[in-house]
DOKE-128650 format. One record per atom (N, C-alpha, C): x, y, z; residue in one letter. Coordinates in steps of 0.05 Angstrom, whole numbers, plus 5000, padded with zeros to 4 digits. Layout:
BEGIN
XYZA/...
//
This chain:
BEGIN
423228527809X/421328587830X/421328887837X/419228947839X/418729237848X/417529327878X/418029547891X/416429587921X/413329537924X/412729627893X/409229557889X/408829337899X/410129137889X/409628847889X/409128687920X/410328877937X/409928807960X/408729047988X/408929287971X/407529467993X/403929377979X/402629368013X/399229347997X/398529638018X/395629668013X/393029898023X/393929768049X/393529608061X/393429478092X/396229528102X/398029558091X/401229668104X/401129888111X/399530128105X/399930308097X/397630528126X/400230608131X/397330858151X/398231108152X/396831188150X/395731428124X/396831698156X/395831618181X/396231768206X/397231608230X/399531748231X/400231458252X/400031608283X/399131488298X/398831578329X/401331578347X/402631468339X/405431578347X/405831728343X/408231818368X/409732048364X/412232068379X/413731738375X/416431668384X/416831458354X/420331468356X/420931278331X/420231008344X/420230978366X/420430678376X/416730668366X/415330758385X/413030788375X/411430748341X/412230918333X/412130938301X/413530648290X/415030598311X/415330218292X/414030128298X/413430018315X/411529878335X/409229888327X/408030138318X/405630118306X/404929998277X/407430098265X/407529988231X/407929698228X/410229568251X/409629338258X/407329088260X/406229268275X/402229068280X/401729098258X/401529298232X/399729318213X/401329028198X/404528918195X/406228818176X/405228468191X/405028568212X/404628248221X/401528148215X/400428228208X/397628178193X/398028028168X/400628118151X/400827968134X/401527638126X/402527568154X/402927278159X/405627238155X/407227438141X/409727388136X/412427518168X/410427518188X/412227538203X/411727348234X/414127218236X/414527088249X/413927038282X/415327298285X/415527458317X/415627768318X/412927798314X/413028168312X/415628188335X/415628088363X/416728288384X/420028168381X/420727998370X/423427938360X/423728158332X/421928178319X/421728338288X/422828668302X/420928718322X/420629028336X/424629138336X/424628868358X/427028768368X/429928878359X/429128668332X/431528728314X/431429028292X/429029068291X/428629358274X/430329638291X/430229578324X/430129898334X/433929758343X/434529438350X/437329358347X/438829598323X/437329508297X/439529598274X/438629958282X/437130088290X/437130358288X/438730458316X/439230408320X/440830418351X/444830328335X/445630288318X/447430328301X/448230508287X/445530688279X/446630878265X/443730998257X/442831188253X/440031298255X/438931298220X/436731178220X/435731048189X/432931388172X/433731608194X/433131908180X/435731968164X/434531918139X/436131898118X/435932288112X/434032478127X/433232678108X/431732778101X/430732988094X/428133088069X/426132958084X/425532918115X/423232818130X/422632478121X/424832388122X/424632048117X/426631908138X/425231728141X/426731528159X/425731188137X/428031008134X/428130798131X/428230558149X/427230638170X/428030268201X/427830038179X/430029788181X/429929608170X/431929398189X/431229258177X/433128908187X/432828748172X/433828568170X/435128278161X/435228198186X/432427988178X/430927878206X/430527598206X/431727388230X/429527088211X/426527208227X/425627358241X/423327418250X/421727438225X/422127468208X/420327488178X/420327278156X/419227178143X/419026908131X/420427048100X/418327288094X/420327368065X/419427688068X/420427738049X/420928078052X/418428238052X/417928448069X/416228598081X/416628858076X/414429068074X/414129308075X/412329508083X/412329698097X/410029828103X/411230168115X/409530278107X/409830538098X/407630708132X/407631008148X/406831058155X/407331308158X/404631598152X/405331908145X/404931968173X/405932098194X/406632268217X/406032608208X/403732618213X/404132938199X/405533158221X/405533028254X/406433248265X/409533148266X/411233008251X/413632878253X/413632818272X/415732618271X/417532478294X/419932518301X/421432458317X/424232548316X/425932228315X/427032198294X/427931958286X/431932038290X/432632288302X/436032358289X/436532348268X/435232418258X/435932458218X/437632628214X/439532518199X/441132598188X/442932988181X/438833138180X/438833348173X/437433448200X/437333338221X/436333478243X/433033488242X/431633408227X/429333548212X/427533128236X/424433308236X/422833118245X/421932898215X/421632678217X/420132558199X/417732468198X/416832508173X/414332558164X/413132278148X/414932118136X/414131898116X/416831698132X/415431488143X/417231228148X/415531028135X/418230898123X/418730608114X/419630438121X/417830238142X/419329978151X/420129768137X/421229648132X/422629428116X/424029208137X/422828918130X/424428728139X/424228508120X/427228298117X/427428108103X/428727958108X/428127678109X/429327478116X/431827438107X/434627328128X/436627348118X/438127308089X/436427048076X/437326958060X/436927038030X/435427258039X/434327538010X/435227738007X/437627638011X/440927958014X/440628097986X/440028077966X/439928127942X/437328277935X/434928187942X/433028307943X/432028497960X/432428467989X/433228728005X/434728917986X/436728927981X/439029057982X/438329247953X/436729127936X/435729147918X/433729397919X/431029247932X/429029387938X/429929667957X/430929667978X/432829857994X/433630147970X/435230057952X/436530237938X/434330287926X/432230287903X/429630317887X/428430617906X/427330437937X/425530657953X/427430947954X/429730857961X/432031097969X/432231267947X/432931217928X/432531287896X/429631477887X/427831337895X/424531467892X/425031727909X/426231727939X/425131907952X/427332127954X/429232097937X/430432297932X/429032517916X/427132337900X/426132487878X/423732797897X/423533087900X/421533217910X/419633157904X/419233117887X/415033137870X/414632787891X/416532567880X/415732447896X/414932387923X/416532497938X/416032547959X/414532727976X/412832897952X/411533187950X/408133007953X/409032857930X/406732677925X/405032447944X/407432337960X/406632167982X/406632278010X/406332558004X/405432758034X/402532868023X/402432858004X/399232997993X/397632727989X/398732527995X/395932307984X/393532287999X/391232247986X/388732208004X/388231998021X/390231738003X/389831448021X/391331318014X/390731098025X/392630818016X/392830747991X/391430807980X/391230697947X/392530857931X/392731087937X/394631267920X/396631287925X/397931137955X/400731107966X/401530907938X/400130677939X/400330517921X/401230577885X/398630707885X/399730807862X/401031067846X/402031147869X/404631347862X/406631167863X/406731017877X/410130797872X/409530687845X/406830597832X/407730557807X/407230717782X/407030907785X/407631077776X/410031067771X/411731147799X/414031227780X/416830997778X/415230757786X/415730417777X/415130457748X/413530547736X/413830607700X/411430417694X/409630347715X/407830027714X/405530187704X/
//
């Protein structure tokens, strides 16, 4: 399984109107619960800003990862949102973020979380990648820069 396979154009916002992390979930949120695969957005919200309140998910290089291992979600979820004036997530590097990735998955997909998790983290280490998903025009090229460099 690949992130393609489950990030779509409709996860994806391109400008997000936030300009709090709580916010910036919350918003990426509404777009993930469209997909039917979530249960209880405000239990989902819930447990997303729970796990970031543990330890701060700005990994860096203007990225933040919010995630959980939720039963609020039926099976695993993703959705992507660009902040061009950043946010302030406590990243790691002090730095505002620019590209969040929400992620949630049902408990019992420890393997595929854990899986998919490492892949995105891996991608966005890469600059061009991440060079690439700050220059896109839209949703569709969010898309297909992940498979791109998915090898698809």
């Amino acid at each position: 399984m690949k992130i393609s396979d489950y990030l779509r154009k409709e996860y994806c916002i391109m400008d997000l109107k936030s300009t709090t992390k709580q916010g910036a979930i919350k918003e990426i949120s509404d777009f993930l619960s469209l997909s039917g695969k979530v249960r209880d957005k405000n239990q989902f919200v819930k447990d997303i800003l729970e796990r970031e309140s543990l330890g701060s998910t700005g990994i860096g290089h203007k990225i933040a990862i919010p995630h959980s291992r939720t039963a609020a979600v039926e099976s695993f979820i993703i959705g992507f949102g660009r902040a061009s004036g950043g946010i302030d997530f406590n990243a790691l590097d002090g730095d505002k973020v620019n590209l969040i990735f929400l992620m949630g998955a049902n408990p019992g997909e420890l393997n595929l979380y854990l899986r998919l998790l490492a892949e995105l983290s891996r991608f966005l280490m890469e600059n061009s990648f991440r060079k690439a998903l700050l220059e896109a025009p839209d949703a569709e090229e969010i898309i297909n820069i992940f498979k791109k460099f998915e090898g698809i």
